[in-house]
C-alpha positions as CSV (number, residue, x, y, z in Angstrom):
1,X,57.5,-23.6,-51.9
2,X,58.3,-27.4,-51.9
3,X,62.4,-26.6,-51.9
4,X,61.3,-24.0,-48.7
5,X,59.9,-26.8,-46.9
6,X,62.3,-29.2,-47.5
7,X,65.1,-26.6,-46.4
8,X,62.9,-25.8,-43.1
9,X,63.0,-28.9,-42.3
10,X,66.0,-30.6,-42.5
11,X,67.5,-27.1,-40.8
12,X,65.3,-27.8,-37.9
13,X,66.6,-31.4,-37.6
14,X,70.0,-30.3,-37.7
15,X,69.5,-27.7,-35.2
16,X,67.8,-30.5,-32.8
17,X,71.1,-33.2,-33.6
18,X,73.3,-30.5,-32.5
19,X,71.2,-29.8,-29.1
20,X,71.8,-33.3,-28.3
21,X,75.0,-33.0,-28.8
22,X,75.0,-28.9,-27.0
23,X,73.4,-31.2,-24.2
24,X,76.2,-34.3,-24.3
25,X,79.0,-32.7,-25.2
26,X,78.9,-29.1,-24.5
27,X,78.9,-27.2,-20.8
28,X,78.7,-23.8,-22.1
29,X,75.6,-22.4,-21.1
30,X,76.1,-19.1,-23.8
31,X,75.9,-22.0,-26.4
32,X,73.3,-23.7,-24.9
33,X,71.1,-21.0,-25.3
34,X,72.2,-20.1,-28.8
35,X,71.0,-23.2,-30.3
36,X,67.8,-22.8,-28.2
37,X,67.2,-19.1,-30.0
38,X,67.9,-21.1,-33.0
39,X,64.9,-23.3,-32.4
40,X,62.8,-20.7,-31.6
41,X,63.7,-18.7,-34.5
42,X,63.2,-21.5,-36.7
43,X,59.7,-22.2,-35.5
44,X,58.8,-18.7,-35.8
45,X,60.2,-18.4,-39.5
46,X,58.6,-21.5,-40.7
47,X,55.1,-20.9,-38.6
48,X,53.2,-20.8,-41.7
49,X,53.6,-24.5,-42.2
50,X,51.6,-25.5,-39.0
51,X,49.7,-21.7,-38.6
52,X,46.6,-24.1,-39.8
53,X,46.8,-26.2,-37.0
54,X,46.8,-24.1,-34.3
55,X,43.7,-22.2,-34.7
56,X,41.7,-25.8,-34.7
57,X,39.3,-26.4,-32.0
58,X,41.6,-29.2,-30.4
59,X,44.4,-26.5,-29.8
60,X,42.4,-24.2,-27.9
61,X,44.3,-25.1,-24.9
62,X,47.8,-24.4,-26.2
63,X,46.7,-21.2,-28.0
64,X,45.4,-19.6,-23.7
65,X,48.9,-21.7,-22.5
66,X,50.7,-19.1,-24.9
67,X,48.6,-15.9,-24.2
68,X,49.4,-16.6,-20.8
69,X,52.6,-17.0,-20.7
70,X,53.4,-14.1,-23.4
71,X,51.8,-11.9,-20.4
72,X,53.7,-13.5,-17.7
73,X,57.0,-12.5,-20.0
74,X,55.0,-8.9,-20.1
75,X,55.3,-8.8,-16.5
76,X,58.8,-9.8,-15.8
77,X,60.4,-7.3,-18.5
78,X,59.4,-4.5,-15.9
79,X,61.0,-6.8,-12.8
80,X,64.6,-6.4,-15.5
81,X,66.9,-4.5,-13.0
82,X,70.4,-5.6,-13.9
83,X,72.3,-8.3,-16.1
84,X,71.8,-11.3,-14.0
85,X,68.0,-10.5,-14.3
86,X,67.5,-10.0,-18.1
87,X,70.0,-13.5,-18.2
88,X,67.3,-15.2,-15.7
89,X,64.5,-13.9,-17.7
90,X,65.7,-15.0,-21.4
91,X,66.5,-18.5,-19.8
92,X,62.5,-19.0,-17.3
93,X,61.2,-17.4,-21.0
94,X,62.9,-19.9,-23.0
95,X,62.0,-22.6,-20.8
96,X,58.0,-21.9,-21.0
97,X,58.6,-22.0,-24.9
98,X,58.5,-25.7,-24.7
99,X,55.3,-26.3,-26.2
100,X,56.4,-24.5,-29.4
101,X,58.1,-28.0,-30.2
102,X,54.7,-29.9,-30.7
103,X,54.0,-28.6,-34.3
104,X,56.8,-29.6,-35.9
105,X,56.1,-33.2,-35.3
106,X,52.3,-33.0,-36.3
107,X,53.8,-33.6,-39.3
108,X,54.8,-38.0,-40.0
109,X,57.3,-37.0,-42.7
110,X,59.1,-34.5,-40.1
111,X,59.0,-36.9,-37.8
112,X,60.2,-39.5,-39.6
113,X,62.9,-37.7,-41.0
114,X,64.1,-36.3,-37.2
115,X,64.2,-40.1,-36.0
116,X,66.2,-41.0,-39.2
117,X,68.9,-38.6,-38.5
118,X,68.7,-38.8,-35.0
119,X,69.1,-42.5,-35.2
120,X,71.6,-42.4,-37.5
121,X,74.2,-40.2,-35.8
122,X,73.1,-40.0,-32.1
123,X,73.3,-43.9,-31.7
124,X,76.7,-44.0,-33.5
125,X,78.6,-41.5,-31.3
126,X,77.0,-42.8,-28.1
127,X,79.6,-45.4,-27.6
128,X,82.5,-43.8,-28.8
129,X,81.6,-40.5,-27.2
130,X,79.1,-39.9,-25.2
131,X,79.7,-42.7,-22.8
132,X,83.2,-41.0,-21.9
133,X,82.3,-37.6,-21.7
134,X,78.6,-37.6,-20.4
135,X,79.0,-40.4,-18.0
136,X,76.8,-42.8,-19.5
137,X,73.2,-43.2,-21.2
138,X,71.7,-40.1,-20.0
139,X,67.8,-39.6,-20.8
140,X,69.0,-36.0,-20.9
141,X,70.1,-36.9,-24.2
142,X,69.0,-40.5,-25.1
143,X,64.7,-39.9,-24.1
144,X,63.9,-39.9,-28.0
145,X,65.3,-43.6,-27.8
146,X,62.5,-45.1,-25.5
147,X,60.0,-44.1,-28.3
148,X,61.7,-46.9,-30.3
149,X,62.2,-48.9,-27.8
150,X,58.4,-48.2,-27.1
151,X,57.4,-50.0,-30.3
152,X,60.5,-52.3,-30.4
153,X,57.8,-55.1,-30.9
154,X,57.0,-54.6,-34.8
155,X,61.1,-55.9,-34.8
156,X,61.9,-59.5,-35.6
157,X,62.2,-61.2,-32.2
158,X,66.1,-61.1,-32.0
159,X,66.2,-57.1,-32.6
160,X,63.1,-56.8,-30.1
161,X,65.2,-58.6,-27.4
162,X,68.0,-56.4,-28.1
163,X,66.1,-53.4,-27.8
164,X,65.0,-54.8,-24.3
165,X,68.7,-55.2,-23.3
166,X,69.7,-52.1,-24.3
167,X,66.9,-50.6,-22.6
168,X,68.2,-52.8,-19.6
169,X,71.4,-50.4,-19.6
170,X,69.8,-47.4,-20.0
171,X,67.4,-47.8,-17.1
172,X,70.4,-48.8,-14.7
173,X,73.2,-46.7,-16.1
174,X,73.0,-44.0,-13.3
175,X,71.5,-46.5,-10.1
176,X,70.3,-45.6,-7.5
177,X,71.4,-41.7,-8.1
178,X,69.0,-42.0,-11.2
179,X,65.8,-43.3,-9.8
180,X,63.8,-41.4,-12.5
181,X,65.4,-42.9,-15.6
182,X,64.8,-46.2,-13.9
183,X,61.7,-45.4,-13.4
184,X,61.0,-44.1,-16.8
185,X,62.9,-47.1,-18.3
186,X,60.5,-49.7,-16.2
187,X,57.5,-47.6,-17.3
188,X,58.8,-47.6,-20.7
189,X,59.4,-51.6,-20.5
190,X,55.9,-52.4,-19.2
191,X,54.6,-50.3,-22.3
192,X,56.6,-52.5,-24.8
193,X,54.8,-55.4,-23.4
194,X,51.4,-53.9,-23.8
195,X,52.5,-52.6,-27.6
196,X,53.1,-57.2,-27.5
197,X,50.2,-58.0,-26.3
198,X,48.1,-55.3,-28.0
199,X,45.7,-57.4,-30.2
200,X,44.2,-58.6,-26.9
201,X,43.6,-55.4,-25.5
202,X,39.7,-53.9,-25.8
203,X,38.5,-50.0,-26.0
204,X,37.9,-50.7,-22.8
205,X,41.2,-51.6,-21.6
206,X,42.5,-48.8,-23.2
207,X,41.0,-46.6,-21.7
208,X,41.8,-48.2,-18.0
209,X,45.2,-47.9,-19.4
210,X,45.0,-44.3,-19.3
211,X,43.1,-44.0,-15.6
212,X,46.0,-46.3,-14.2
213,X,48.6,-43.8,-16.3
214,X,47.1,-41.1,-14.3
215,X,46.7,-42.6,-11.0
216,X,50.7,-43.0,-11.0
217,X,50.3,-39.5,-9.5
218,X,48.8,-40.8,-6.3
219,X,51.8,-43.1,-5.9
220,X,54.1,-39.9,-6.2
221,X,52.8,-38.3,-3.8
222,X,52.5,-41.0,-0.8
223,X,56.4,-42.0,-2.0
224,X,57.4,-37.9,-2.0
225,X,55.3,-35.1,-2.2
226,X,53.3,-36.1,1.5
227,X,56.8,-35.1,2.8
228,X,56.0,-31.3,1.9
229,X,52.5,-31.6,2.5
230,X,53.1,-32.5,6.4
231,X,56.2,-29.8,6.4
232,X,53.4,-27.1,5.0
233,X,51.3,-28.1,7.7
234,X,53.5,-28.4,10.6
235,X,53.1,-32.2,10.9
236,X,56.5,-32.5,10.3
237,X,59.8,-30.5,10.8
238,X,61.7,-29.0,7.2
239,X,65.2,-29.7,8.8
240,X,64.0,-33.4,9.4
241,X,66.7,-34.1,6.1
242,X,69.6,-32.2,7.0
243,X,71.5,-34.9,8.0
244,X,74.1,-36.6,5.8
245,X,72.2,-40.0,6.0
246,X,69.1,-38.5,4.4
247,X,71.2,-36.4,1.5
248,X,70.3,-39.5,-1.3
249,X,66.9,-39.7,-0.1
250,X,63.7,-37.5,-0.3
251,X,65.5,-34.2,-2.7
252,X,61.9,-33.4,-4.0
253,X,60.1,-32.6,-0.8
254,X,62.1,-29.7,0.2
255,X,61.9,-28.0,-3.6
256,X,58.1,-28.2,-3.1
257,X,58.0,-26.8,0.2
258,X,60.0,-24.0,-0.7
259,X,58.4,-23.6,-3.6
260,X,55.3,-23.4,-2.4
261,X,55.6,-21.5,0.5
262,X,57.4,-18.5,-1.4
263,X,54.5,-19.0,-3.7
264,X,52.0,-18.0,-0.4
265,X,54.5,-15.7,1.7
266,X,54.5,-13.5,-1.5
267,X,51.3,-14.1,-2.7
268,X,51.9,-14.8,-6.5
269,X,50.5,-18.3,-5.5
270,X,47.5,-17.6,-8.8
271,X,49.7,-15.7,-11.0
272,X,53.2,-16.3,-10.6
273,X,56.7,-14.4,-10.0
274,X,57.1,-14.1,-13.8
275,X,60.2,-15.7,-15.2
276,X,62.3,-12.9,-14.2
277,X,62.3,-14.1,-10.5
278,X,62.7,-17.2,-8.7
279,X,61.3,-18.6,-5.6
280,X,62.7,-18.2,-1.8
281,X,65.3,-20.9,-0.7
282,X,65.3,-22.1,2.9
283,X,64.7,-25.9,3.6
284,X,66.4,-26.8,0.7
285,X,69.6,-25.2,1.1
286,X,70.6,-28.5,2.3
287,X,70.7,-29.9,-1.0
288,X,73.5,-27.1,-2.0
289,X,75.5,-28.8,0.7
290,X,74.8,-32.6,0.7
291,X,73.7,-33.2,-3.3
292,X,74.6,-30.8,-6.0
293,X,77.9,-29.0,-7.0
294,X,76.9,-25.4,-5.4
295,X,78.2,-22.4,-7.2
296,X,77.1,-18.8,-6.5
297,X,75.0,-19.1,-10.0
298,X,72.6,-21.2,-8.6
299,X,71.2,-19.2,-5.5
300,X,70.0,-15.0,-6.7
301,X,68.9,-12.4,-4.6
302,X,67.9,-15.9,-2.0
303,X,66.4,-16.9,-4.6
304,X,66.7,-20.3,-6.9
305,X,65.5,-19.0,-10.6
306,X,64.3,-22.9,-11.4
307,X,64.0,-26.3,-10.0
308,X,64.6,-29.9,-11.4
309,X,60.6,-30.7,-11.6
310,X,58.8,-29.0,-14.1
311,X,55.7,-28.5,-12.1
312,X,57.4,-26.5,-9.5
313,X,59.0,-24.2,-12.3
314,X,54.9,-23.6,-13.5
315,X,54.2,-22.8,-10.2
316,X,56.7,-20.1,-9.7
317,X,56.3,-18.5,-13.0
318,X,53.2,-19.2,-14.1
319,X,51.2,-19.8,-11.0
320,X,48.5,-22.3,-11.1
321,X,46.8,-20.9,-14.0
322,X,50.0,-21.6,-15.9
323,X,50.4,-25.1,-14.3
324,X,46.5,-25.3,-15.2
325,X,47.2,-24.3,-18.6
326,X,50.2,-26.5,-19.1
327,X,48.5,-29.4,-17.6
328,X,45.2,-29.3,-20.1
329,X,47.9,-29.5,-23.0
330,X,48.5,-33.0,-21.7
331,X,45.1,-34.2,-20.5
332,X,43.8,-32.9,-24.4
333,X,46.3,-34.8,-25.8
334,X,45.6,-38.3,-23.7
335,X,42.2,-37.9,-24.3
336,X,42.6,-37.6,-28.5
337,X,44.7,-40.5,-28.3
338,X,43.0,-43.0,-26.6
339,X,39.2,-41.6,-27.6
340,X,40.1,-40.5,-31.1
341,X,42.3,-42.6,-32.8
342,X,41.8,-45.0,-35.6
343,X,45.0,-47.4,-34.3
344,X,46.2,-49.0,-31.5
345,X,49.7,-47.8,-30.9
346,X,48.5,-44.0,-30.6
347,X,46.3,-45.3,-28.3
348,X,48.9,-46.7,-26.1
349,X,50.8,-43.9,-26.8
350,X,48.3,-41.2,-25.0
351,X,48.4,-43.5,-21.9
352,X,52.7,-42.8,-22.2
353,X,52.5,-39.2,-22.3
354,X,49.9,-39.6,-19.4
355,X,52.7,-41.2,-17.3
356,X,55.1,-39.1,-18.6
357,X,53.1,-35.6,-17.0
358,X,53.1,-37.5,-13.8
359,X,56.7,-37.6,-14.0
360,X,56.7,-33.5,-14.7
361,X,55.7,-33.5,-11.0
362,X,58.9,-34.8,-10.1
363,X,61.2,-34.1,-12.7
364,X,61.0,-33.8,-16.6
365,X,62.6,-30.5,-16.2
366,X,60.8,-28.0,-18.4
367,X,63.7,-27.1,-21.3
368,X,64.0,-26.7,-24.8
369,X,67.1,-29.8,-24.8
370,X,66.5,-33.3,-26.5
371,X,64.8,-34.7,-23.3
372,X,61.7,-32.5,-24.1
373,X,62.5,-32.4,-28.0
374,X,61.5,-36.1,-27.4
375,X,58.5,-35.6,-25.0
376,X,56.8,-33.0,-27.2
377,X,57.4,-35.5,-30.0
378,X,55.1,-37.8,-28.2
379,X,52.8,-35.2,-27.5
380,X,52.3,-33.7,-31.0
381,X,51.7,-37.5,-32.3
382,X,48.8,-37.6,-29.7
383,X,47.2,-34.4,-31.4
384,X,48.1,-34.9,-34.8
385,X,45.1,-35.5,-36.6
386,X,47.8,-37.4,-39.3
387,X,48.7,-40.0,-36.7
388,X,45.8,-40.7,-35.0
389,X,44.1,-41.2,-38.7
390,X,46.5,-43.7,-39.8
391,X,45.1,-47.6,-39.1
392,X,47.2,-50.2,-37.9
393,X,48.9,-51.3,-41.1
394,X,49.8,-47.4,-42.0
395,X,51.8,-46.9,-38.5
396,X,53.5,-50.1,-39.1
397,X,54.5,-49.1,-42.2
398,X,55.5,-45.0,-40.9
399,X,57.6,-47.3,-38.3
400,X,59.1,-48.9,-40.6
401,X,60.2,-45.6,-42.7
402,X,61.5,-44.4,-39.7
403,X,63.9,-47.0,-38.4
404,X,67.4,-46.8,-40.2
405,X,70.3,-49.0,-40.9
406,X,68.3,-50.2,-43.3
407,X,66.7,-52.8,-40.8
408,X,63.2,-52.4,-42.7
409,X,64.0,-55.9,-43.9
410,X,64.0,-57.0,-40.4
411,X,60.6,-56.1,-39.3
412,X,58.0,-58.9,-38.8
413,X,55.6,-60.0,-41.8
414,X,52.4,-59.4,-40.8
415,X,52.3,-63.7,-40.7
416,X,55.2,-63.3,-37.5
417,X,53.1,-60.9,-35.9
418,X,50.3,-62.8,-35.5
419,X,52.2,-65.7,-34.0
420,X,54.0,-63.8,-31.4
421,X,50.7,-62.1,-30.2
């Protein structure tokens, strides 16, 4: 049984290094997918390791996610007319899968041994490879770095100011086309000071920590989503961005009011469209012209199968029981975190993955590729009931285990850390 396990596992960290490279590297959609199904099948073959988890209490939310989606998938196999629907179907299917990846990484030892190898080969090839032919330090393939980076304070000063430089480059790698990873990169940088300054912080604080998290939302929507809100409403007129000067502007408002008005026109609003269908595009086939690389793949029957934002592909889908669903994963998570952990860094951590579904609203694109390998990662530490039983000392020393390059010896003494906080 032991040798089973061990073989599960490492086959299942393999399979995730060679998404991240599928997602670099690779442009082949066919092998894309492959590796997905790979992931899948892995998670099914090996469900008997976490099967124990998921019918606890805390996992009530993620069992109704599934039973939901599995009869959204129901639905959409009768919709199957032709090949370009079954393709649309297995891809929206794969896509709603995504919370599949939280129980591998309930486990520490998993986890640990994911970042190790990850660490280990990712970080090497990035500069010799993935600069050149991915354009940079894309968090499509680099987001499992920010957890690191995230706790770069247990480091010895010298390694935590490098971490905060080459967090520097990745926020500003793709500016001002990449507004979200400089966001996310900020985001991540003001959580690294808070990991810093953690001894000072109260249950209290922690827990406004998590409101503020939250209330990033509001902030989205006055920057973007009041756009859509006064095109729904007639306030203001769809075509007001069709104009070159606007093209790098506000992309997000016309998804949502497409989006959402197909959702009401066709009255699937509650329910969804079912992954085999897509929702009506009209104000946004600007961005076909002005922003992205239009081929005939992307638009289907006039209709657009998903969107960059992960909330808008619930919405079509799943409808807002899906998006309901999918939400309550991530409010469950926050609250076990910051209300049910024995240390501070989960703690801090729920208040991440807070800010990290407010950015699902306007992009975290729901996929099973290294950018949500690395966000379920978060997510799963938030309900393990592993992590969040481990004190202070016992995550320092699980860090510790996970960081390779054998910098171990680098990490502060308990002595240091008291002095820098």
């Amino acid at each position: 049984m032991a040798a089973n396990v061990l073989t599960y596992k490492s086959l299942l960290v393999y399979i995730f290094l060679a998404l991240t490279f599928a997602n670099a590297v690779f442009s082949n959609t066919a092998f894309g997918i492959v590796i997905q199904l790979l992931v899948i099948a892995c998670l099914f073959v090996a469900r008997k390791e976490f099967s124990h988890f998921y019918f606890d209490s805390y996992f009530r939310w993620i069992r109704l996610y599934f039973l939901w989606v599995g009869a959204c998938m129901m639905r959409g196999l009768f919709l199957i007319e032709n090949y370009t629907d079954s393709r649309i179907f297995l891809d929206n299917s794969i896509r709603l899968l995504c919370p599949l990846l939280i129980f591998p990484f309930i486990n520490p030892a998993f986890t640990r041994e994911f970042y190790q190898k990850w660490l280990k080969f990712v970080l090497i090839f990035t500069v010799l490879l993935f600069y050149w032919v991915a354009g940079g330090l894309s968090e499509f393939y680099m987001l499992p770095i920010l957890f690191v980076i995230l706790y770069s304070p247990l480091f010895k000063r010298k390694y935590f100011y490098f971490a905060l430089v080459f967090l520097v480059f990745f926020s500003f790698n793709f500016y001002p086309d990449g507004r979200m990873q400089l966001l996310k990169g900020t985001a991540t940088f003001v959580f690294c000071i808070l990991v810093y300054k953690s001894k000072k912080l109260s249950e209290r604080k922690y827990r406004l920590i998590l409101k503020c998290s939250y209330g990033c939302l509001a902030l989205a929507y006055v920057m973007i989503l009041s756009n859509a809100y006064s095109m729904l409403n007639g306030k203001m007129d769809a075509e007001y961005t069709r104009t070159e000067d606007d093209k790098k502007g506000d992309t997000r408002s016309l998804l949502y009011y497409d989006v959402i008005n197909s959702a009401l026109k066709h009255n699937y609003w509650l329910w969804g469209r079912t992954p085999a269908r897509g929702n009506d595009v009209e104000a946004s086939q600007v961005l076909f012209i002005y922003v992205y690389d239009y081929d005939d793949s992307m638009i289907y029957r006039g209709q657009r199968a998903n969107n960059e934002a992960a909330v808008l592909n619930y919405i079509t889908h799943t409808g807002l029981i899906g998006l309901f669903l999918f939400s309550m994963i991530y409010f469950k998570a926050t609250y076990l975190a910051v209300y049910c952990s024995r240390n501070k860094y989960i703690k801090l951590l729920g208040s991440y993955v807070a800010f990290q579904w407010v950015c699902t609203w306007l992009e975290n694109v729901n996929n099973i590729d290294t950018l949500n390998v690395g966000l379920w990662c978060l997510v799963a530490m938030c309900y393990s009931p592993e992590f969040r039983g481990m004190n202070d000392s016992e995550f320092e020393g699980w860090f510790r285990g996970l960081v390779c390059f054998k910098m171990e010896e680098n990490l502060k003494t308990e002595d240091e850390e008291s002095n820098l906080s």
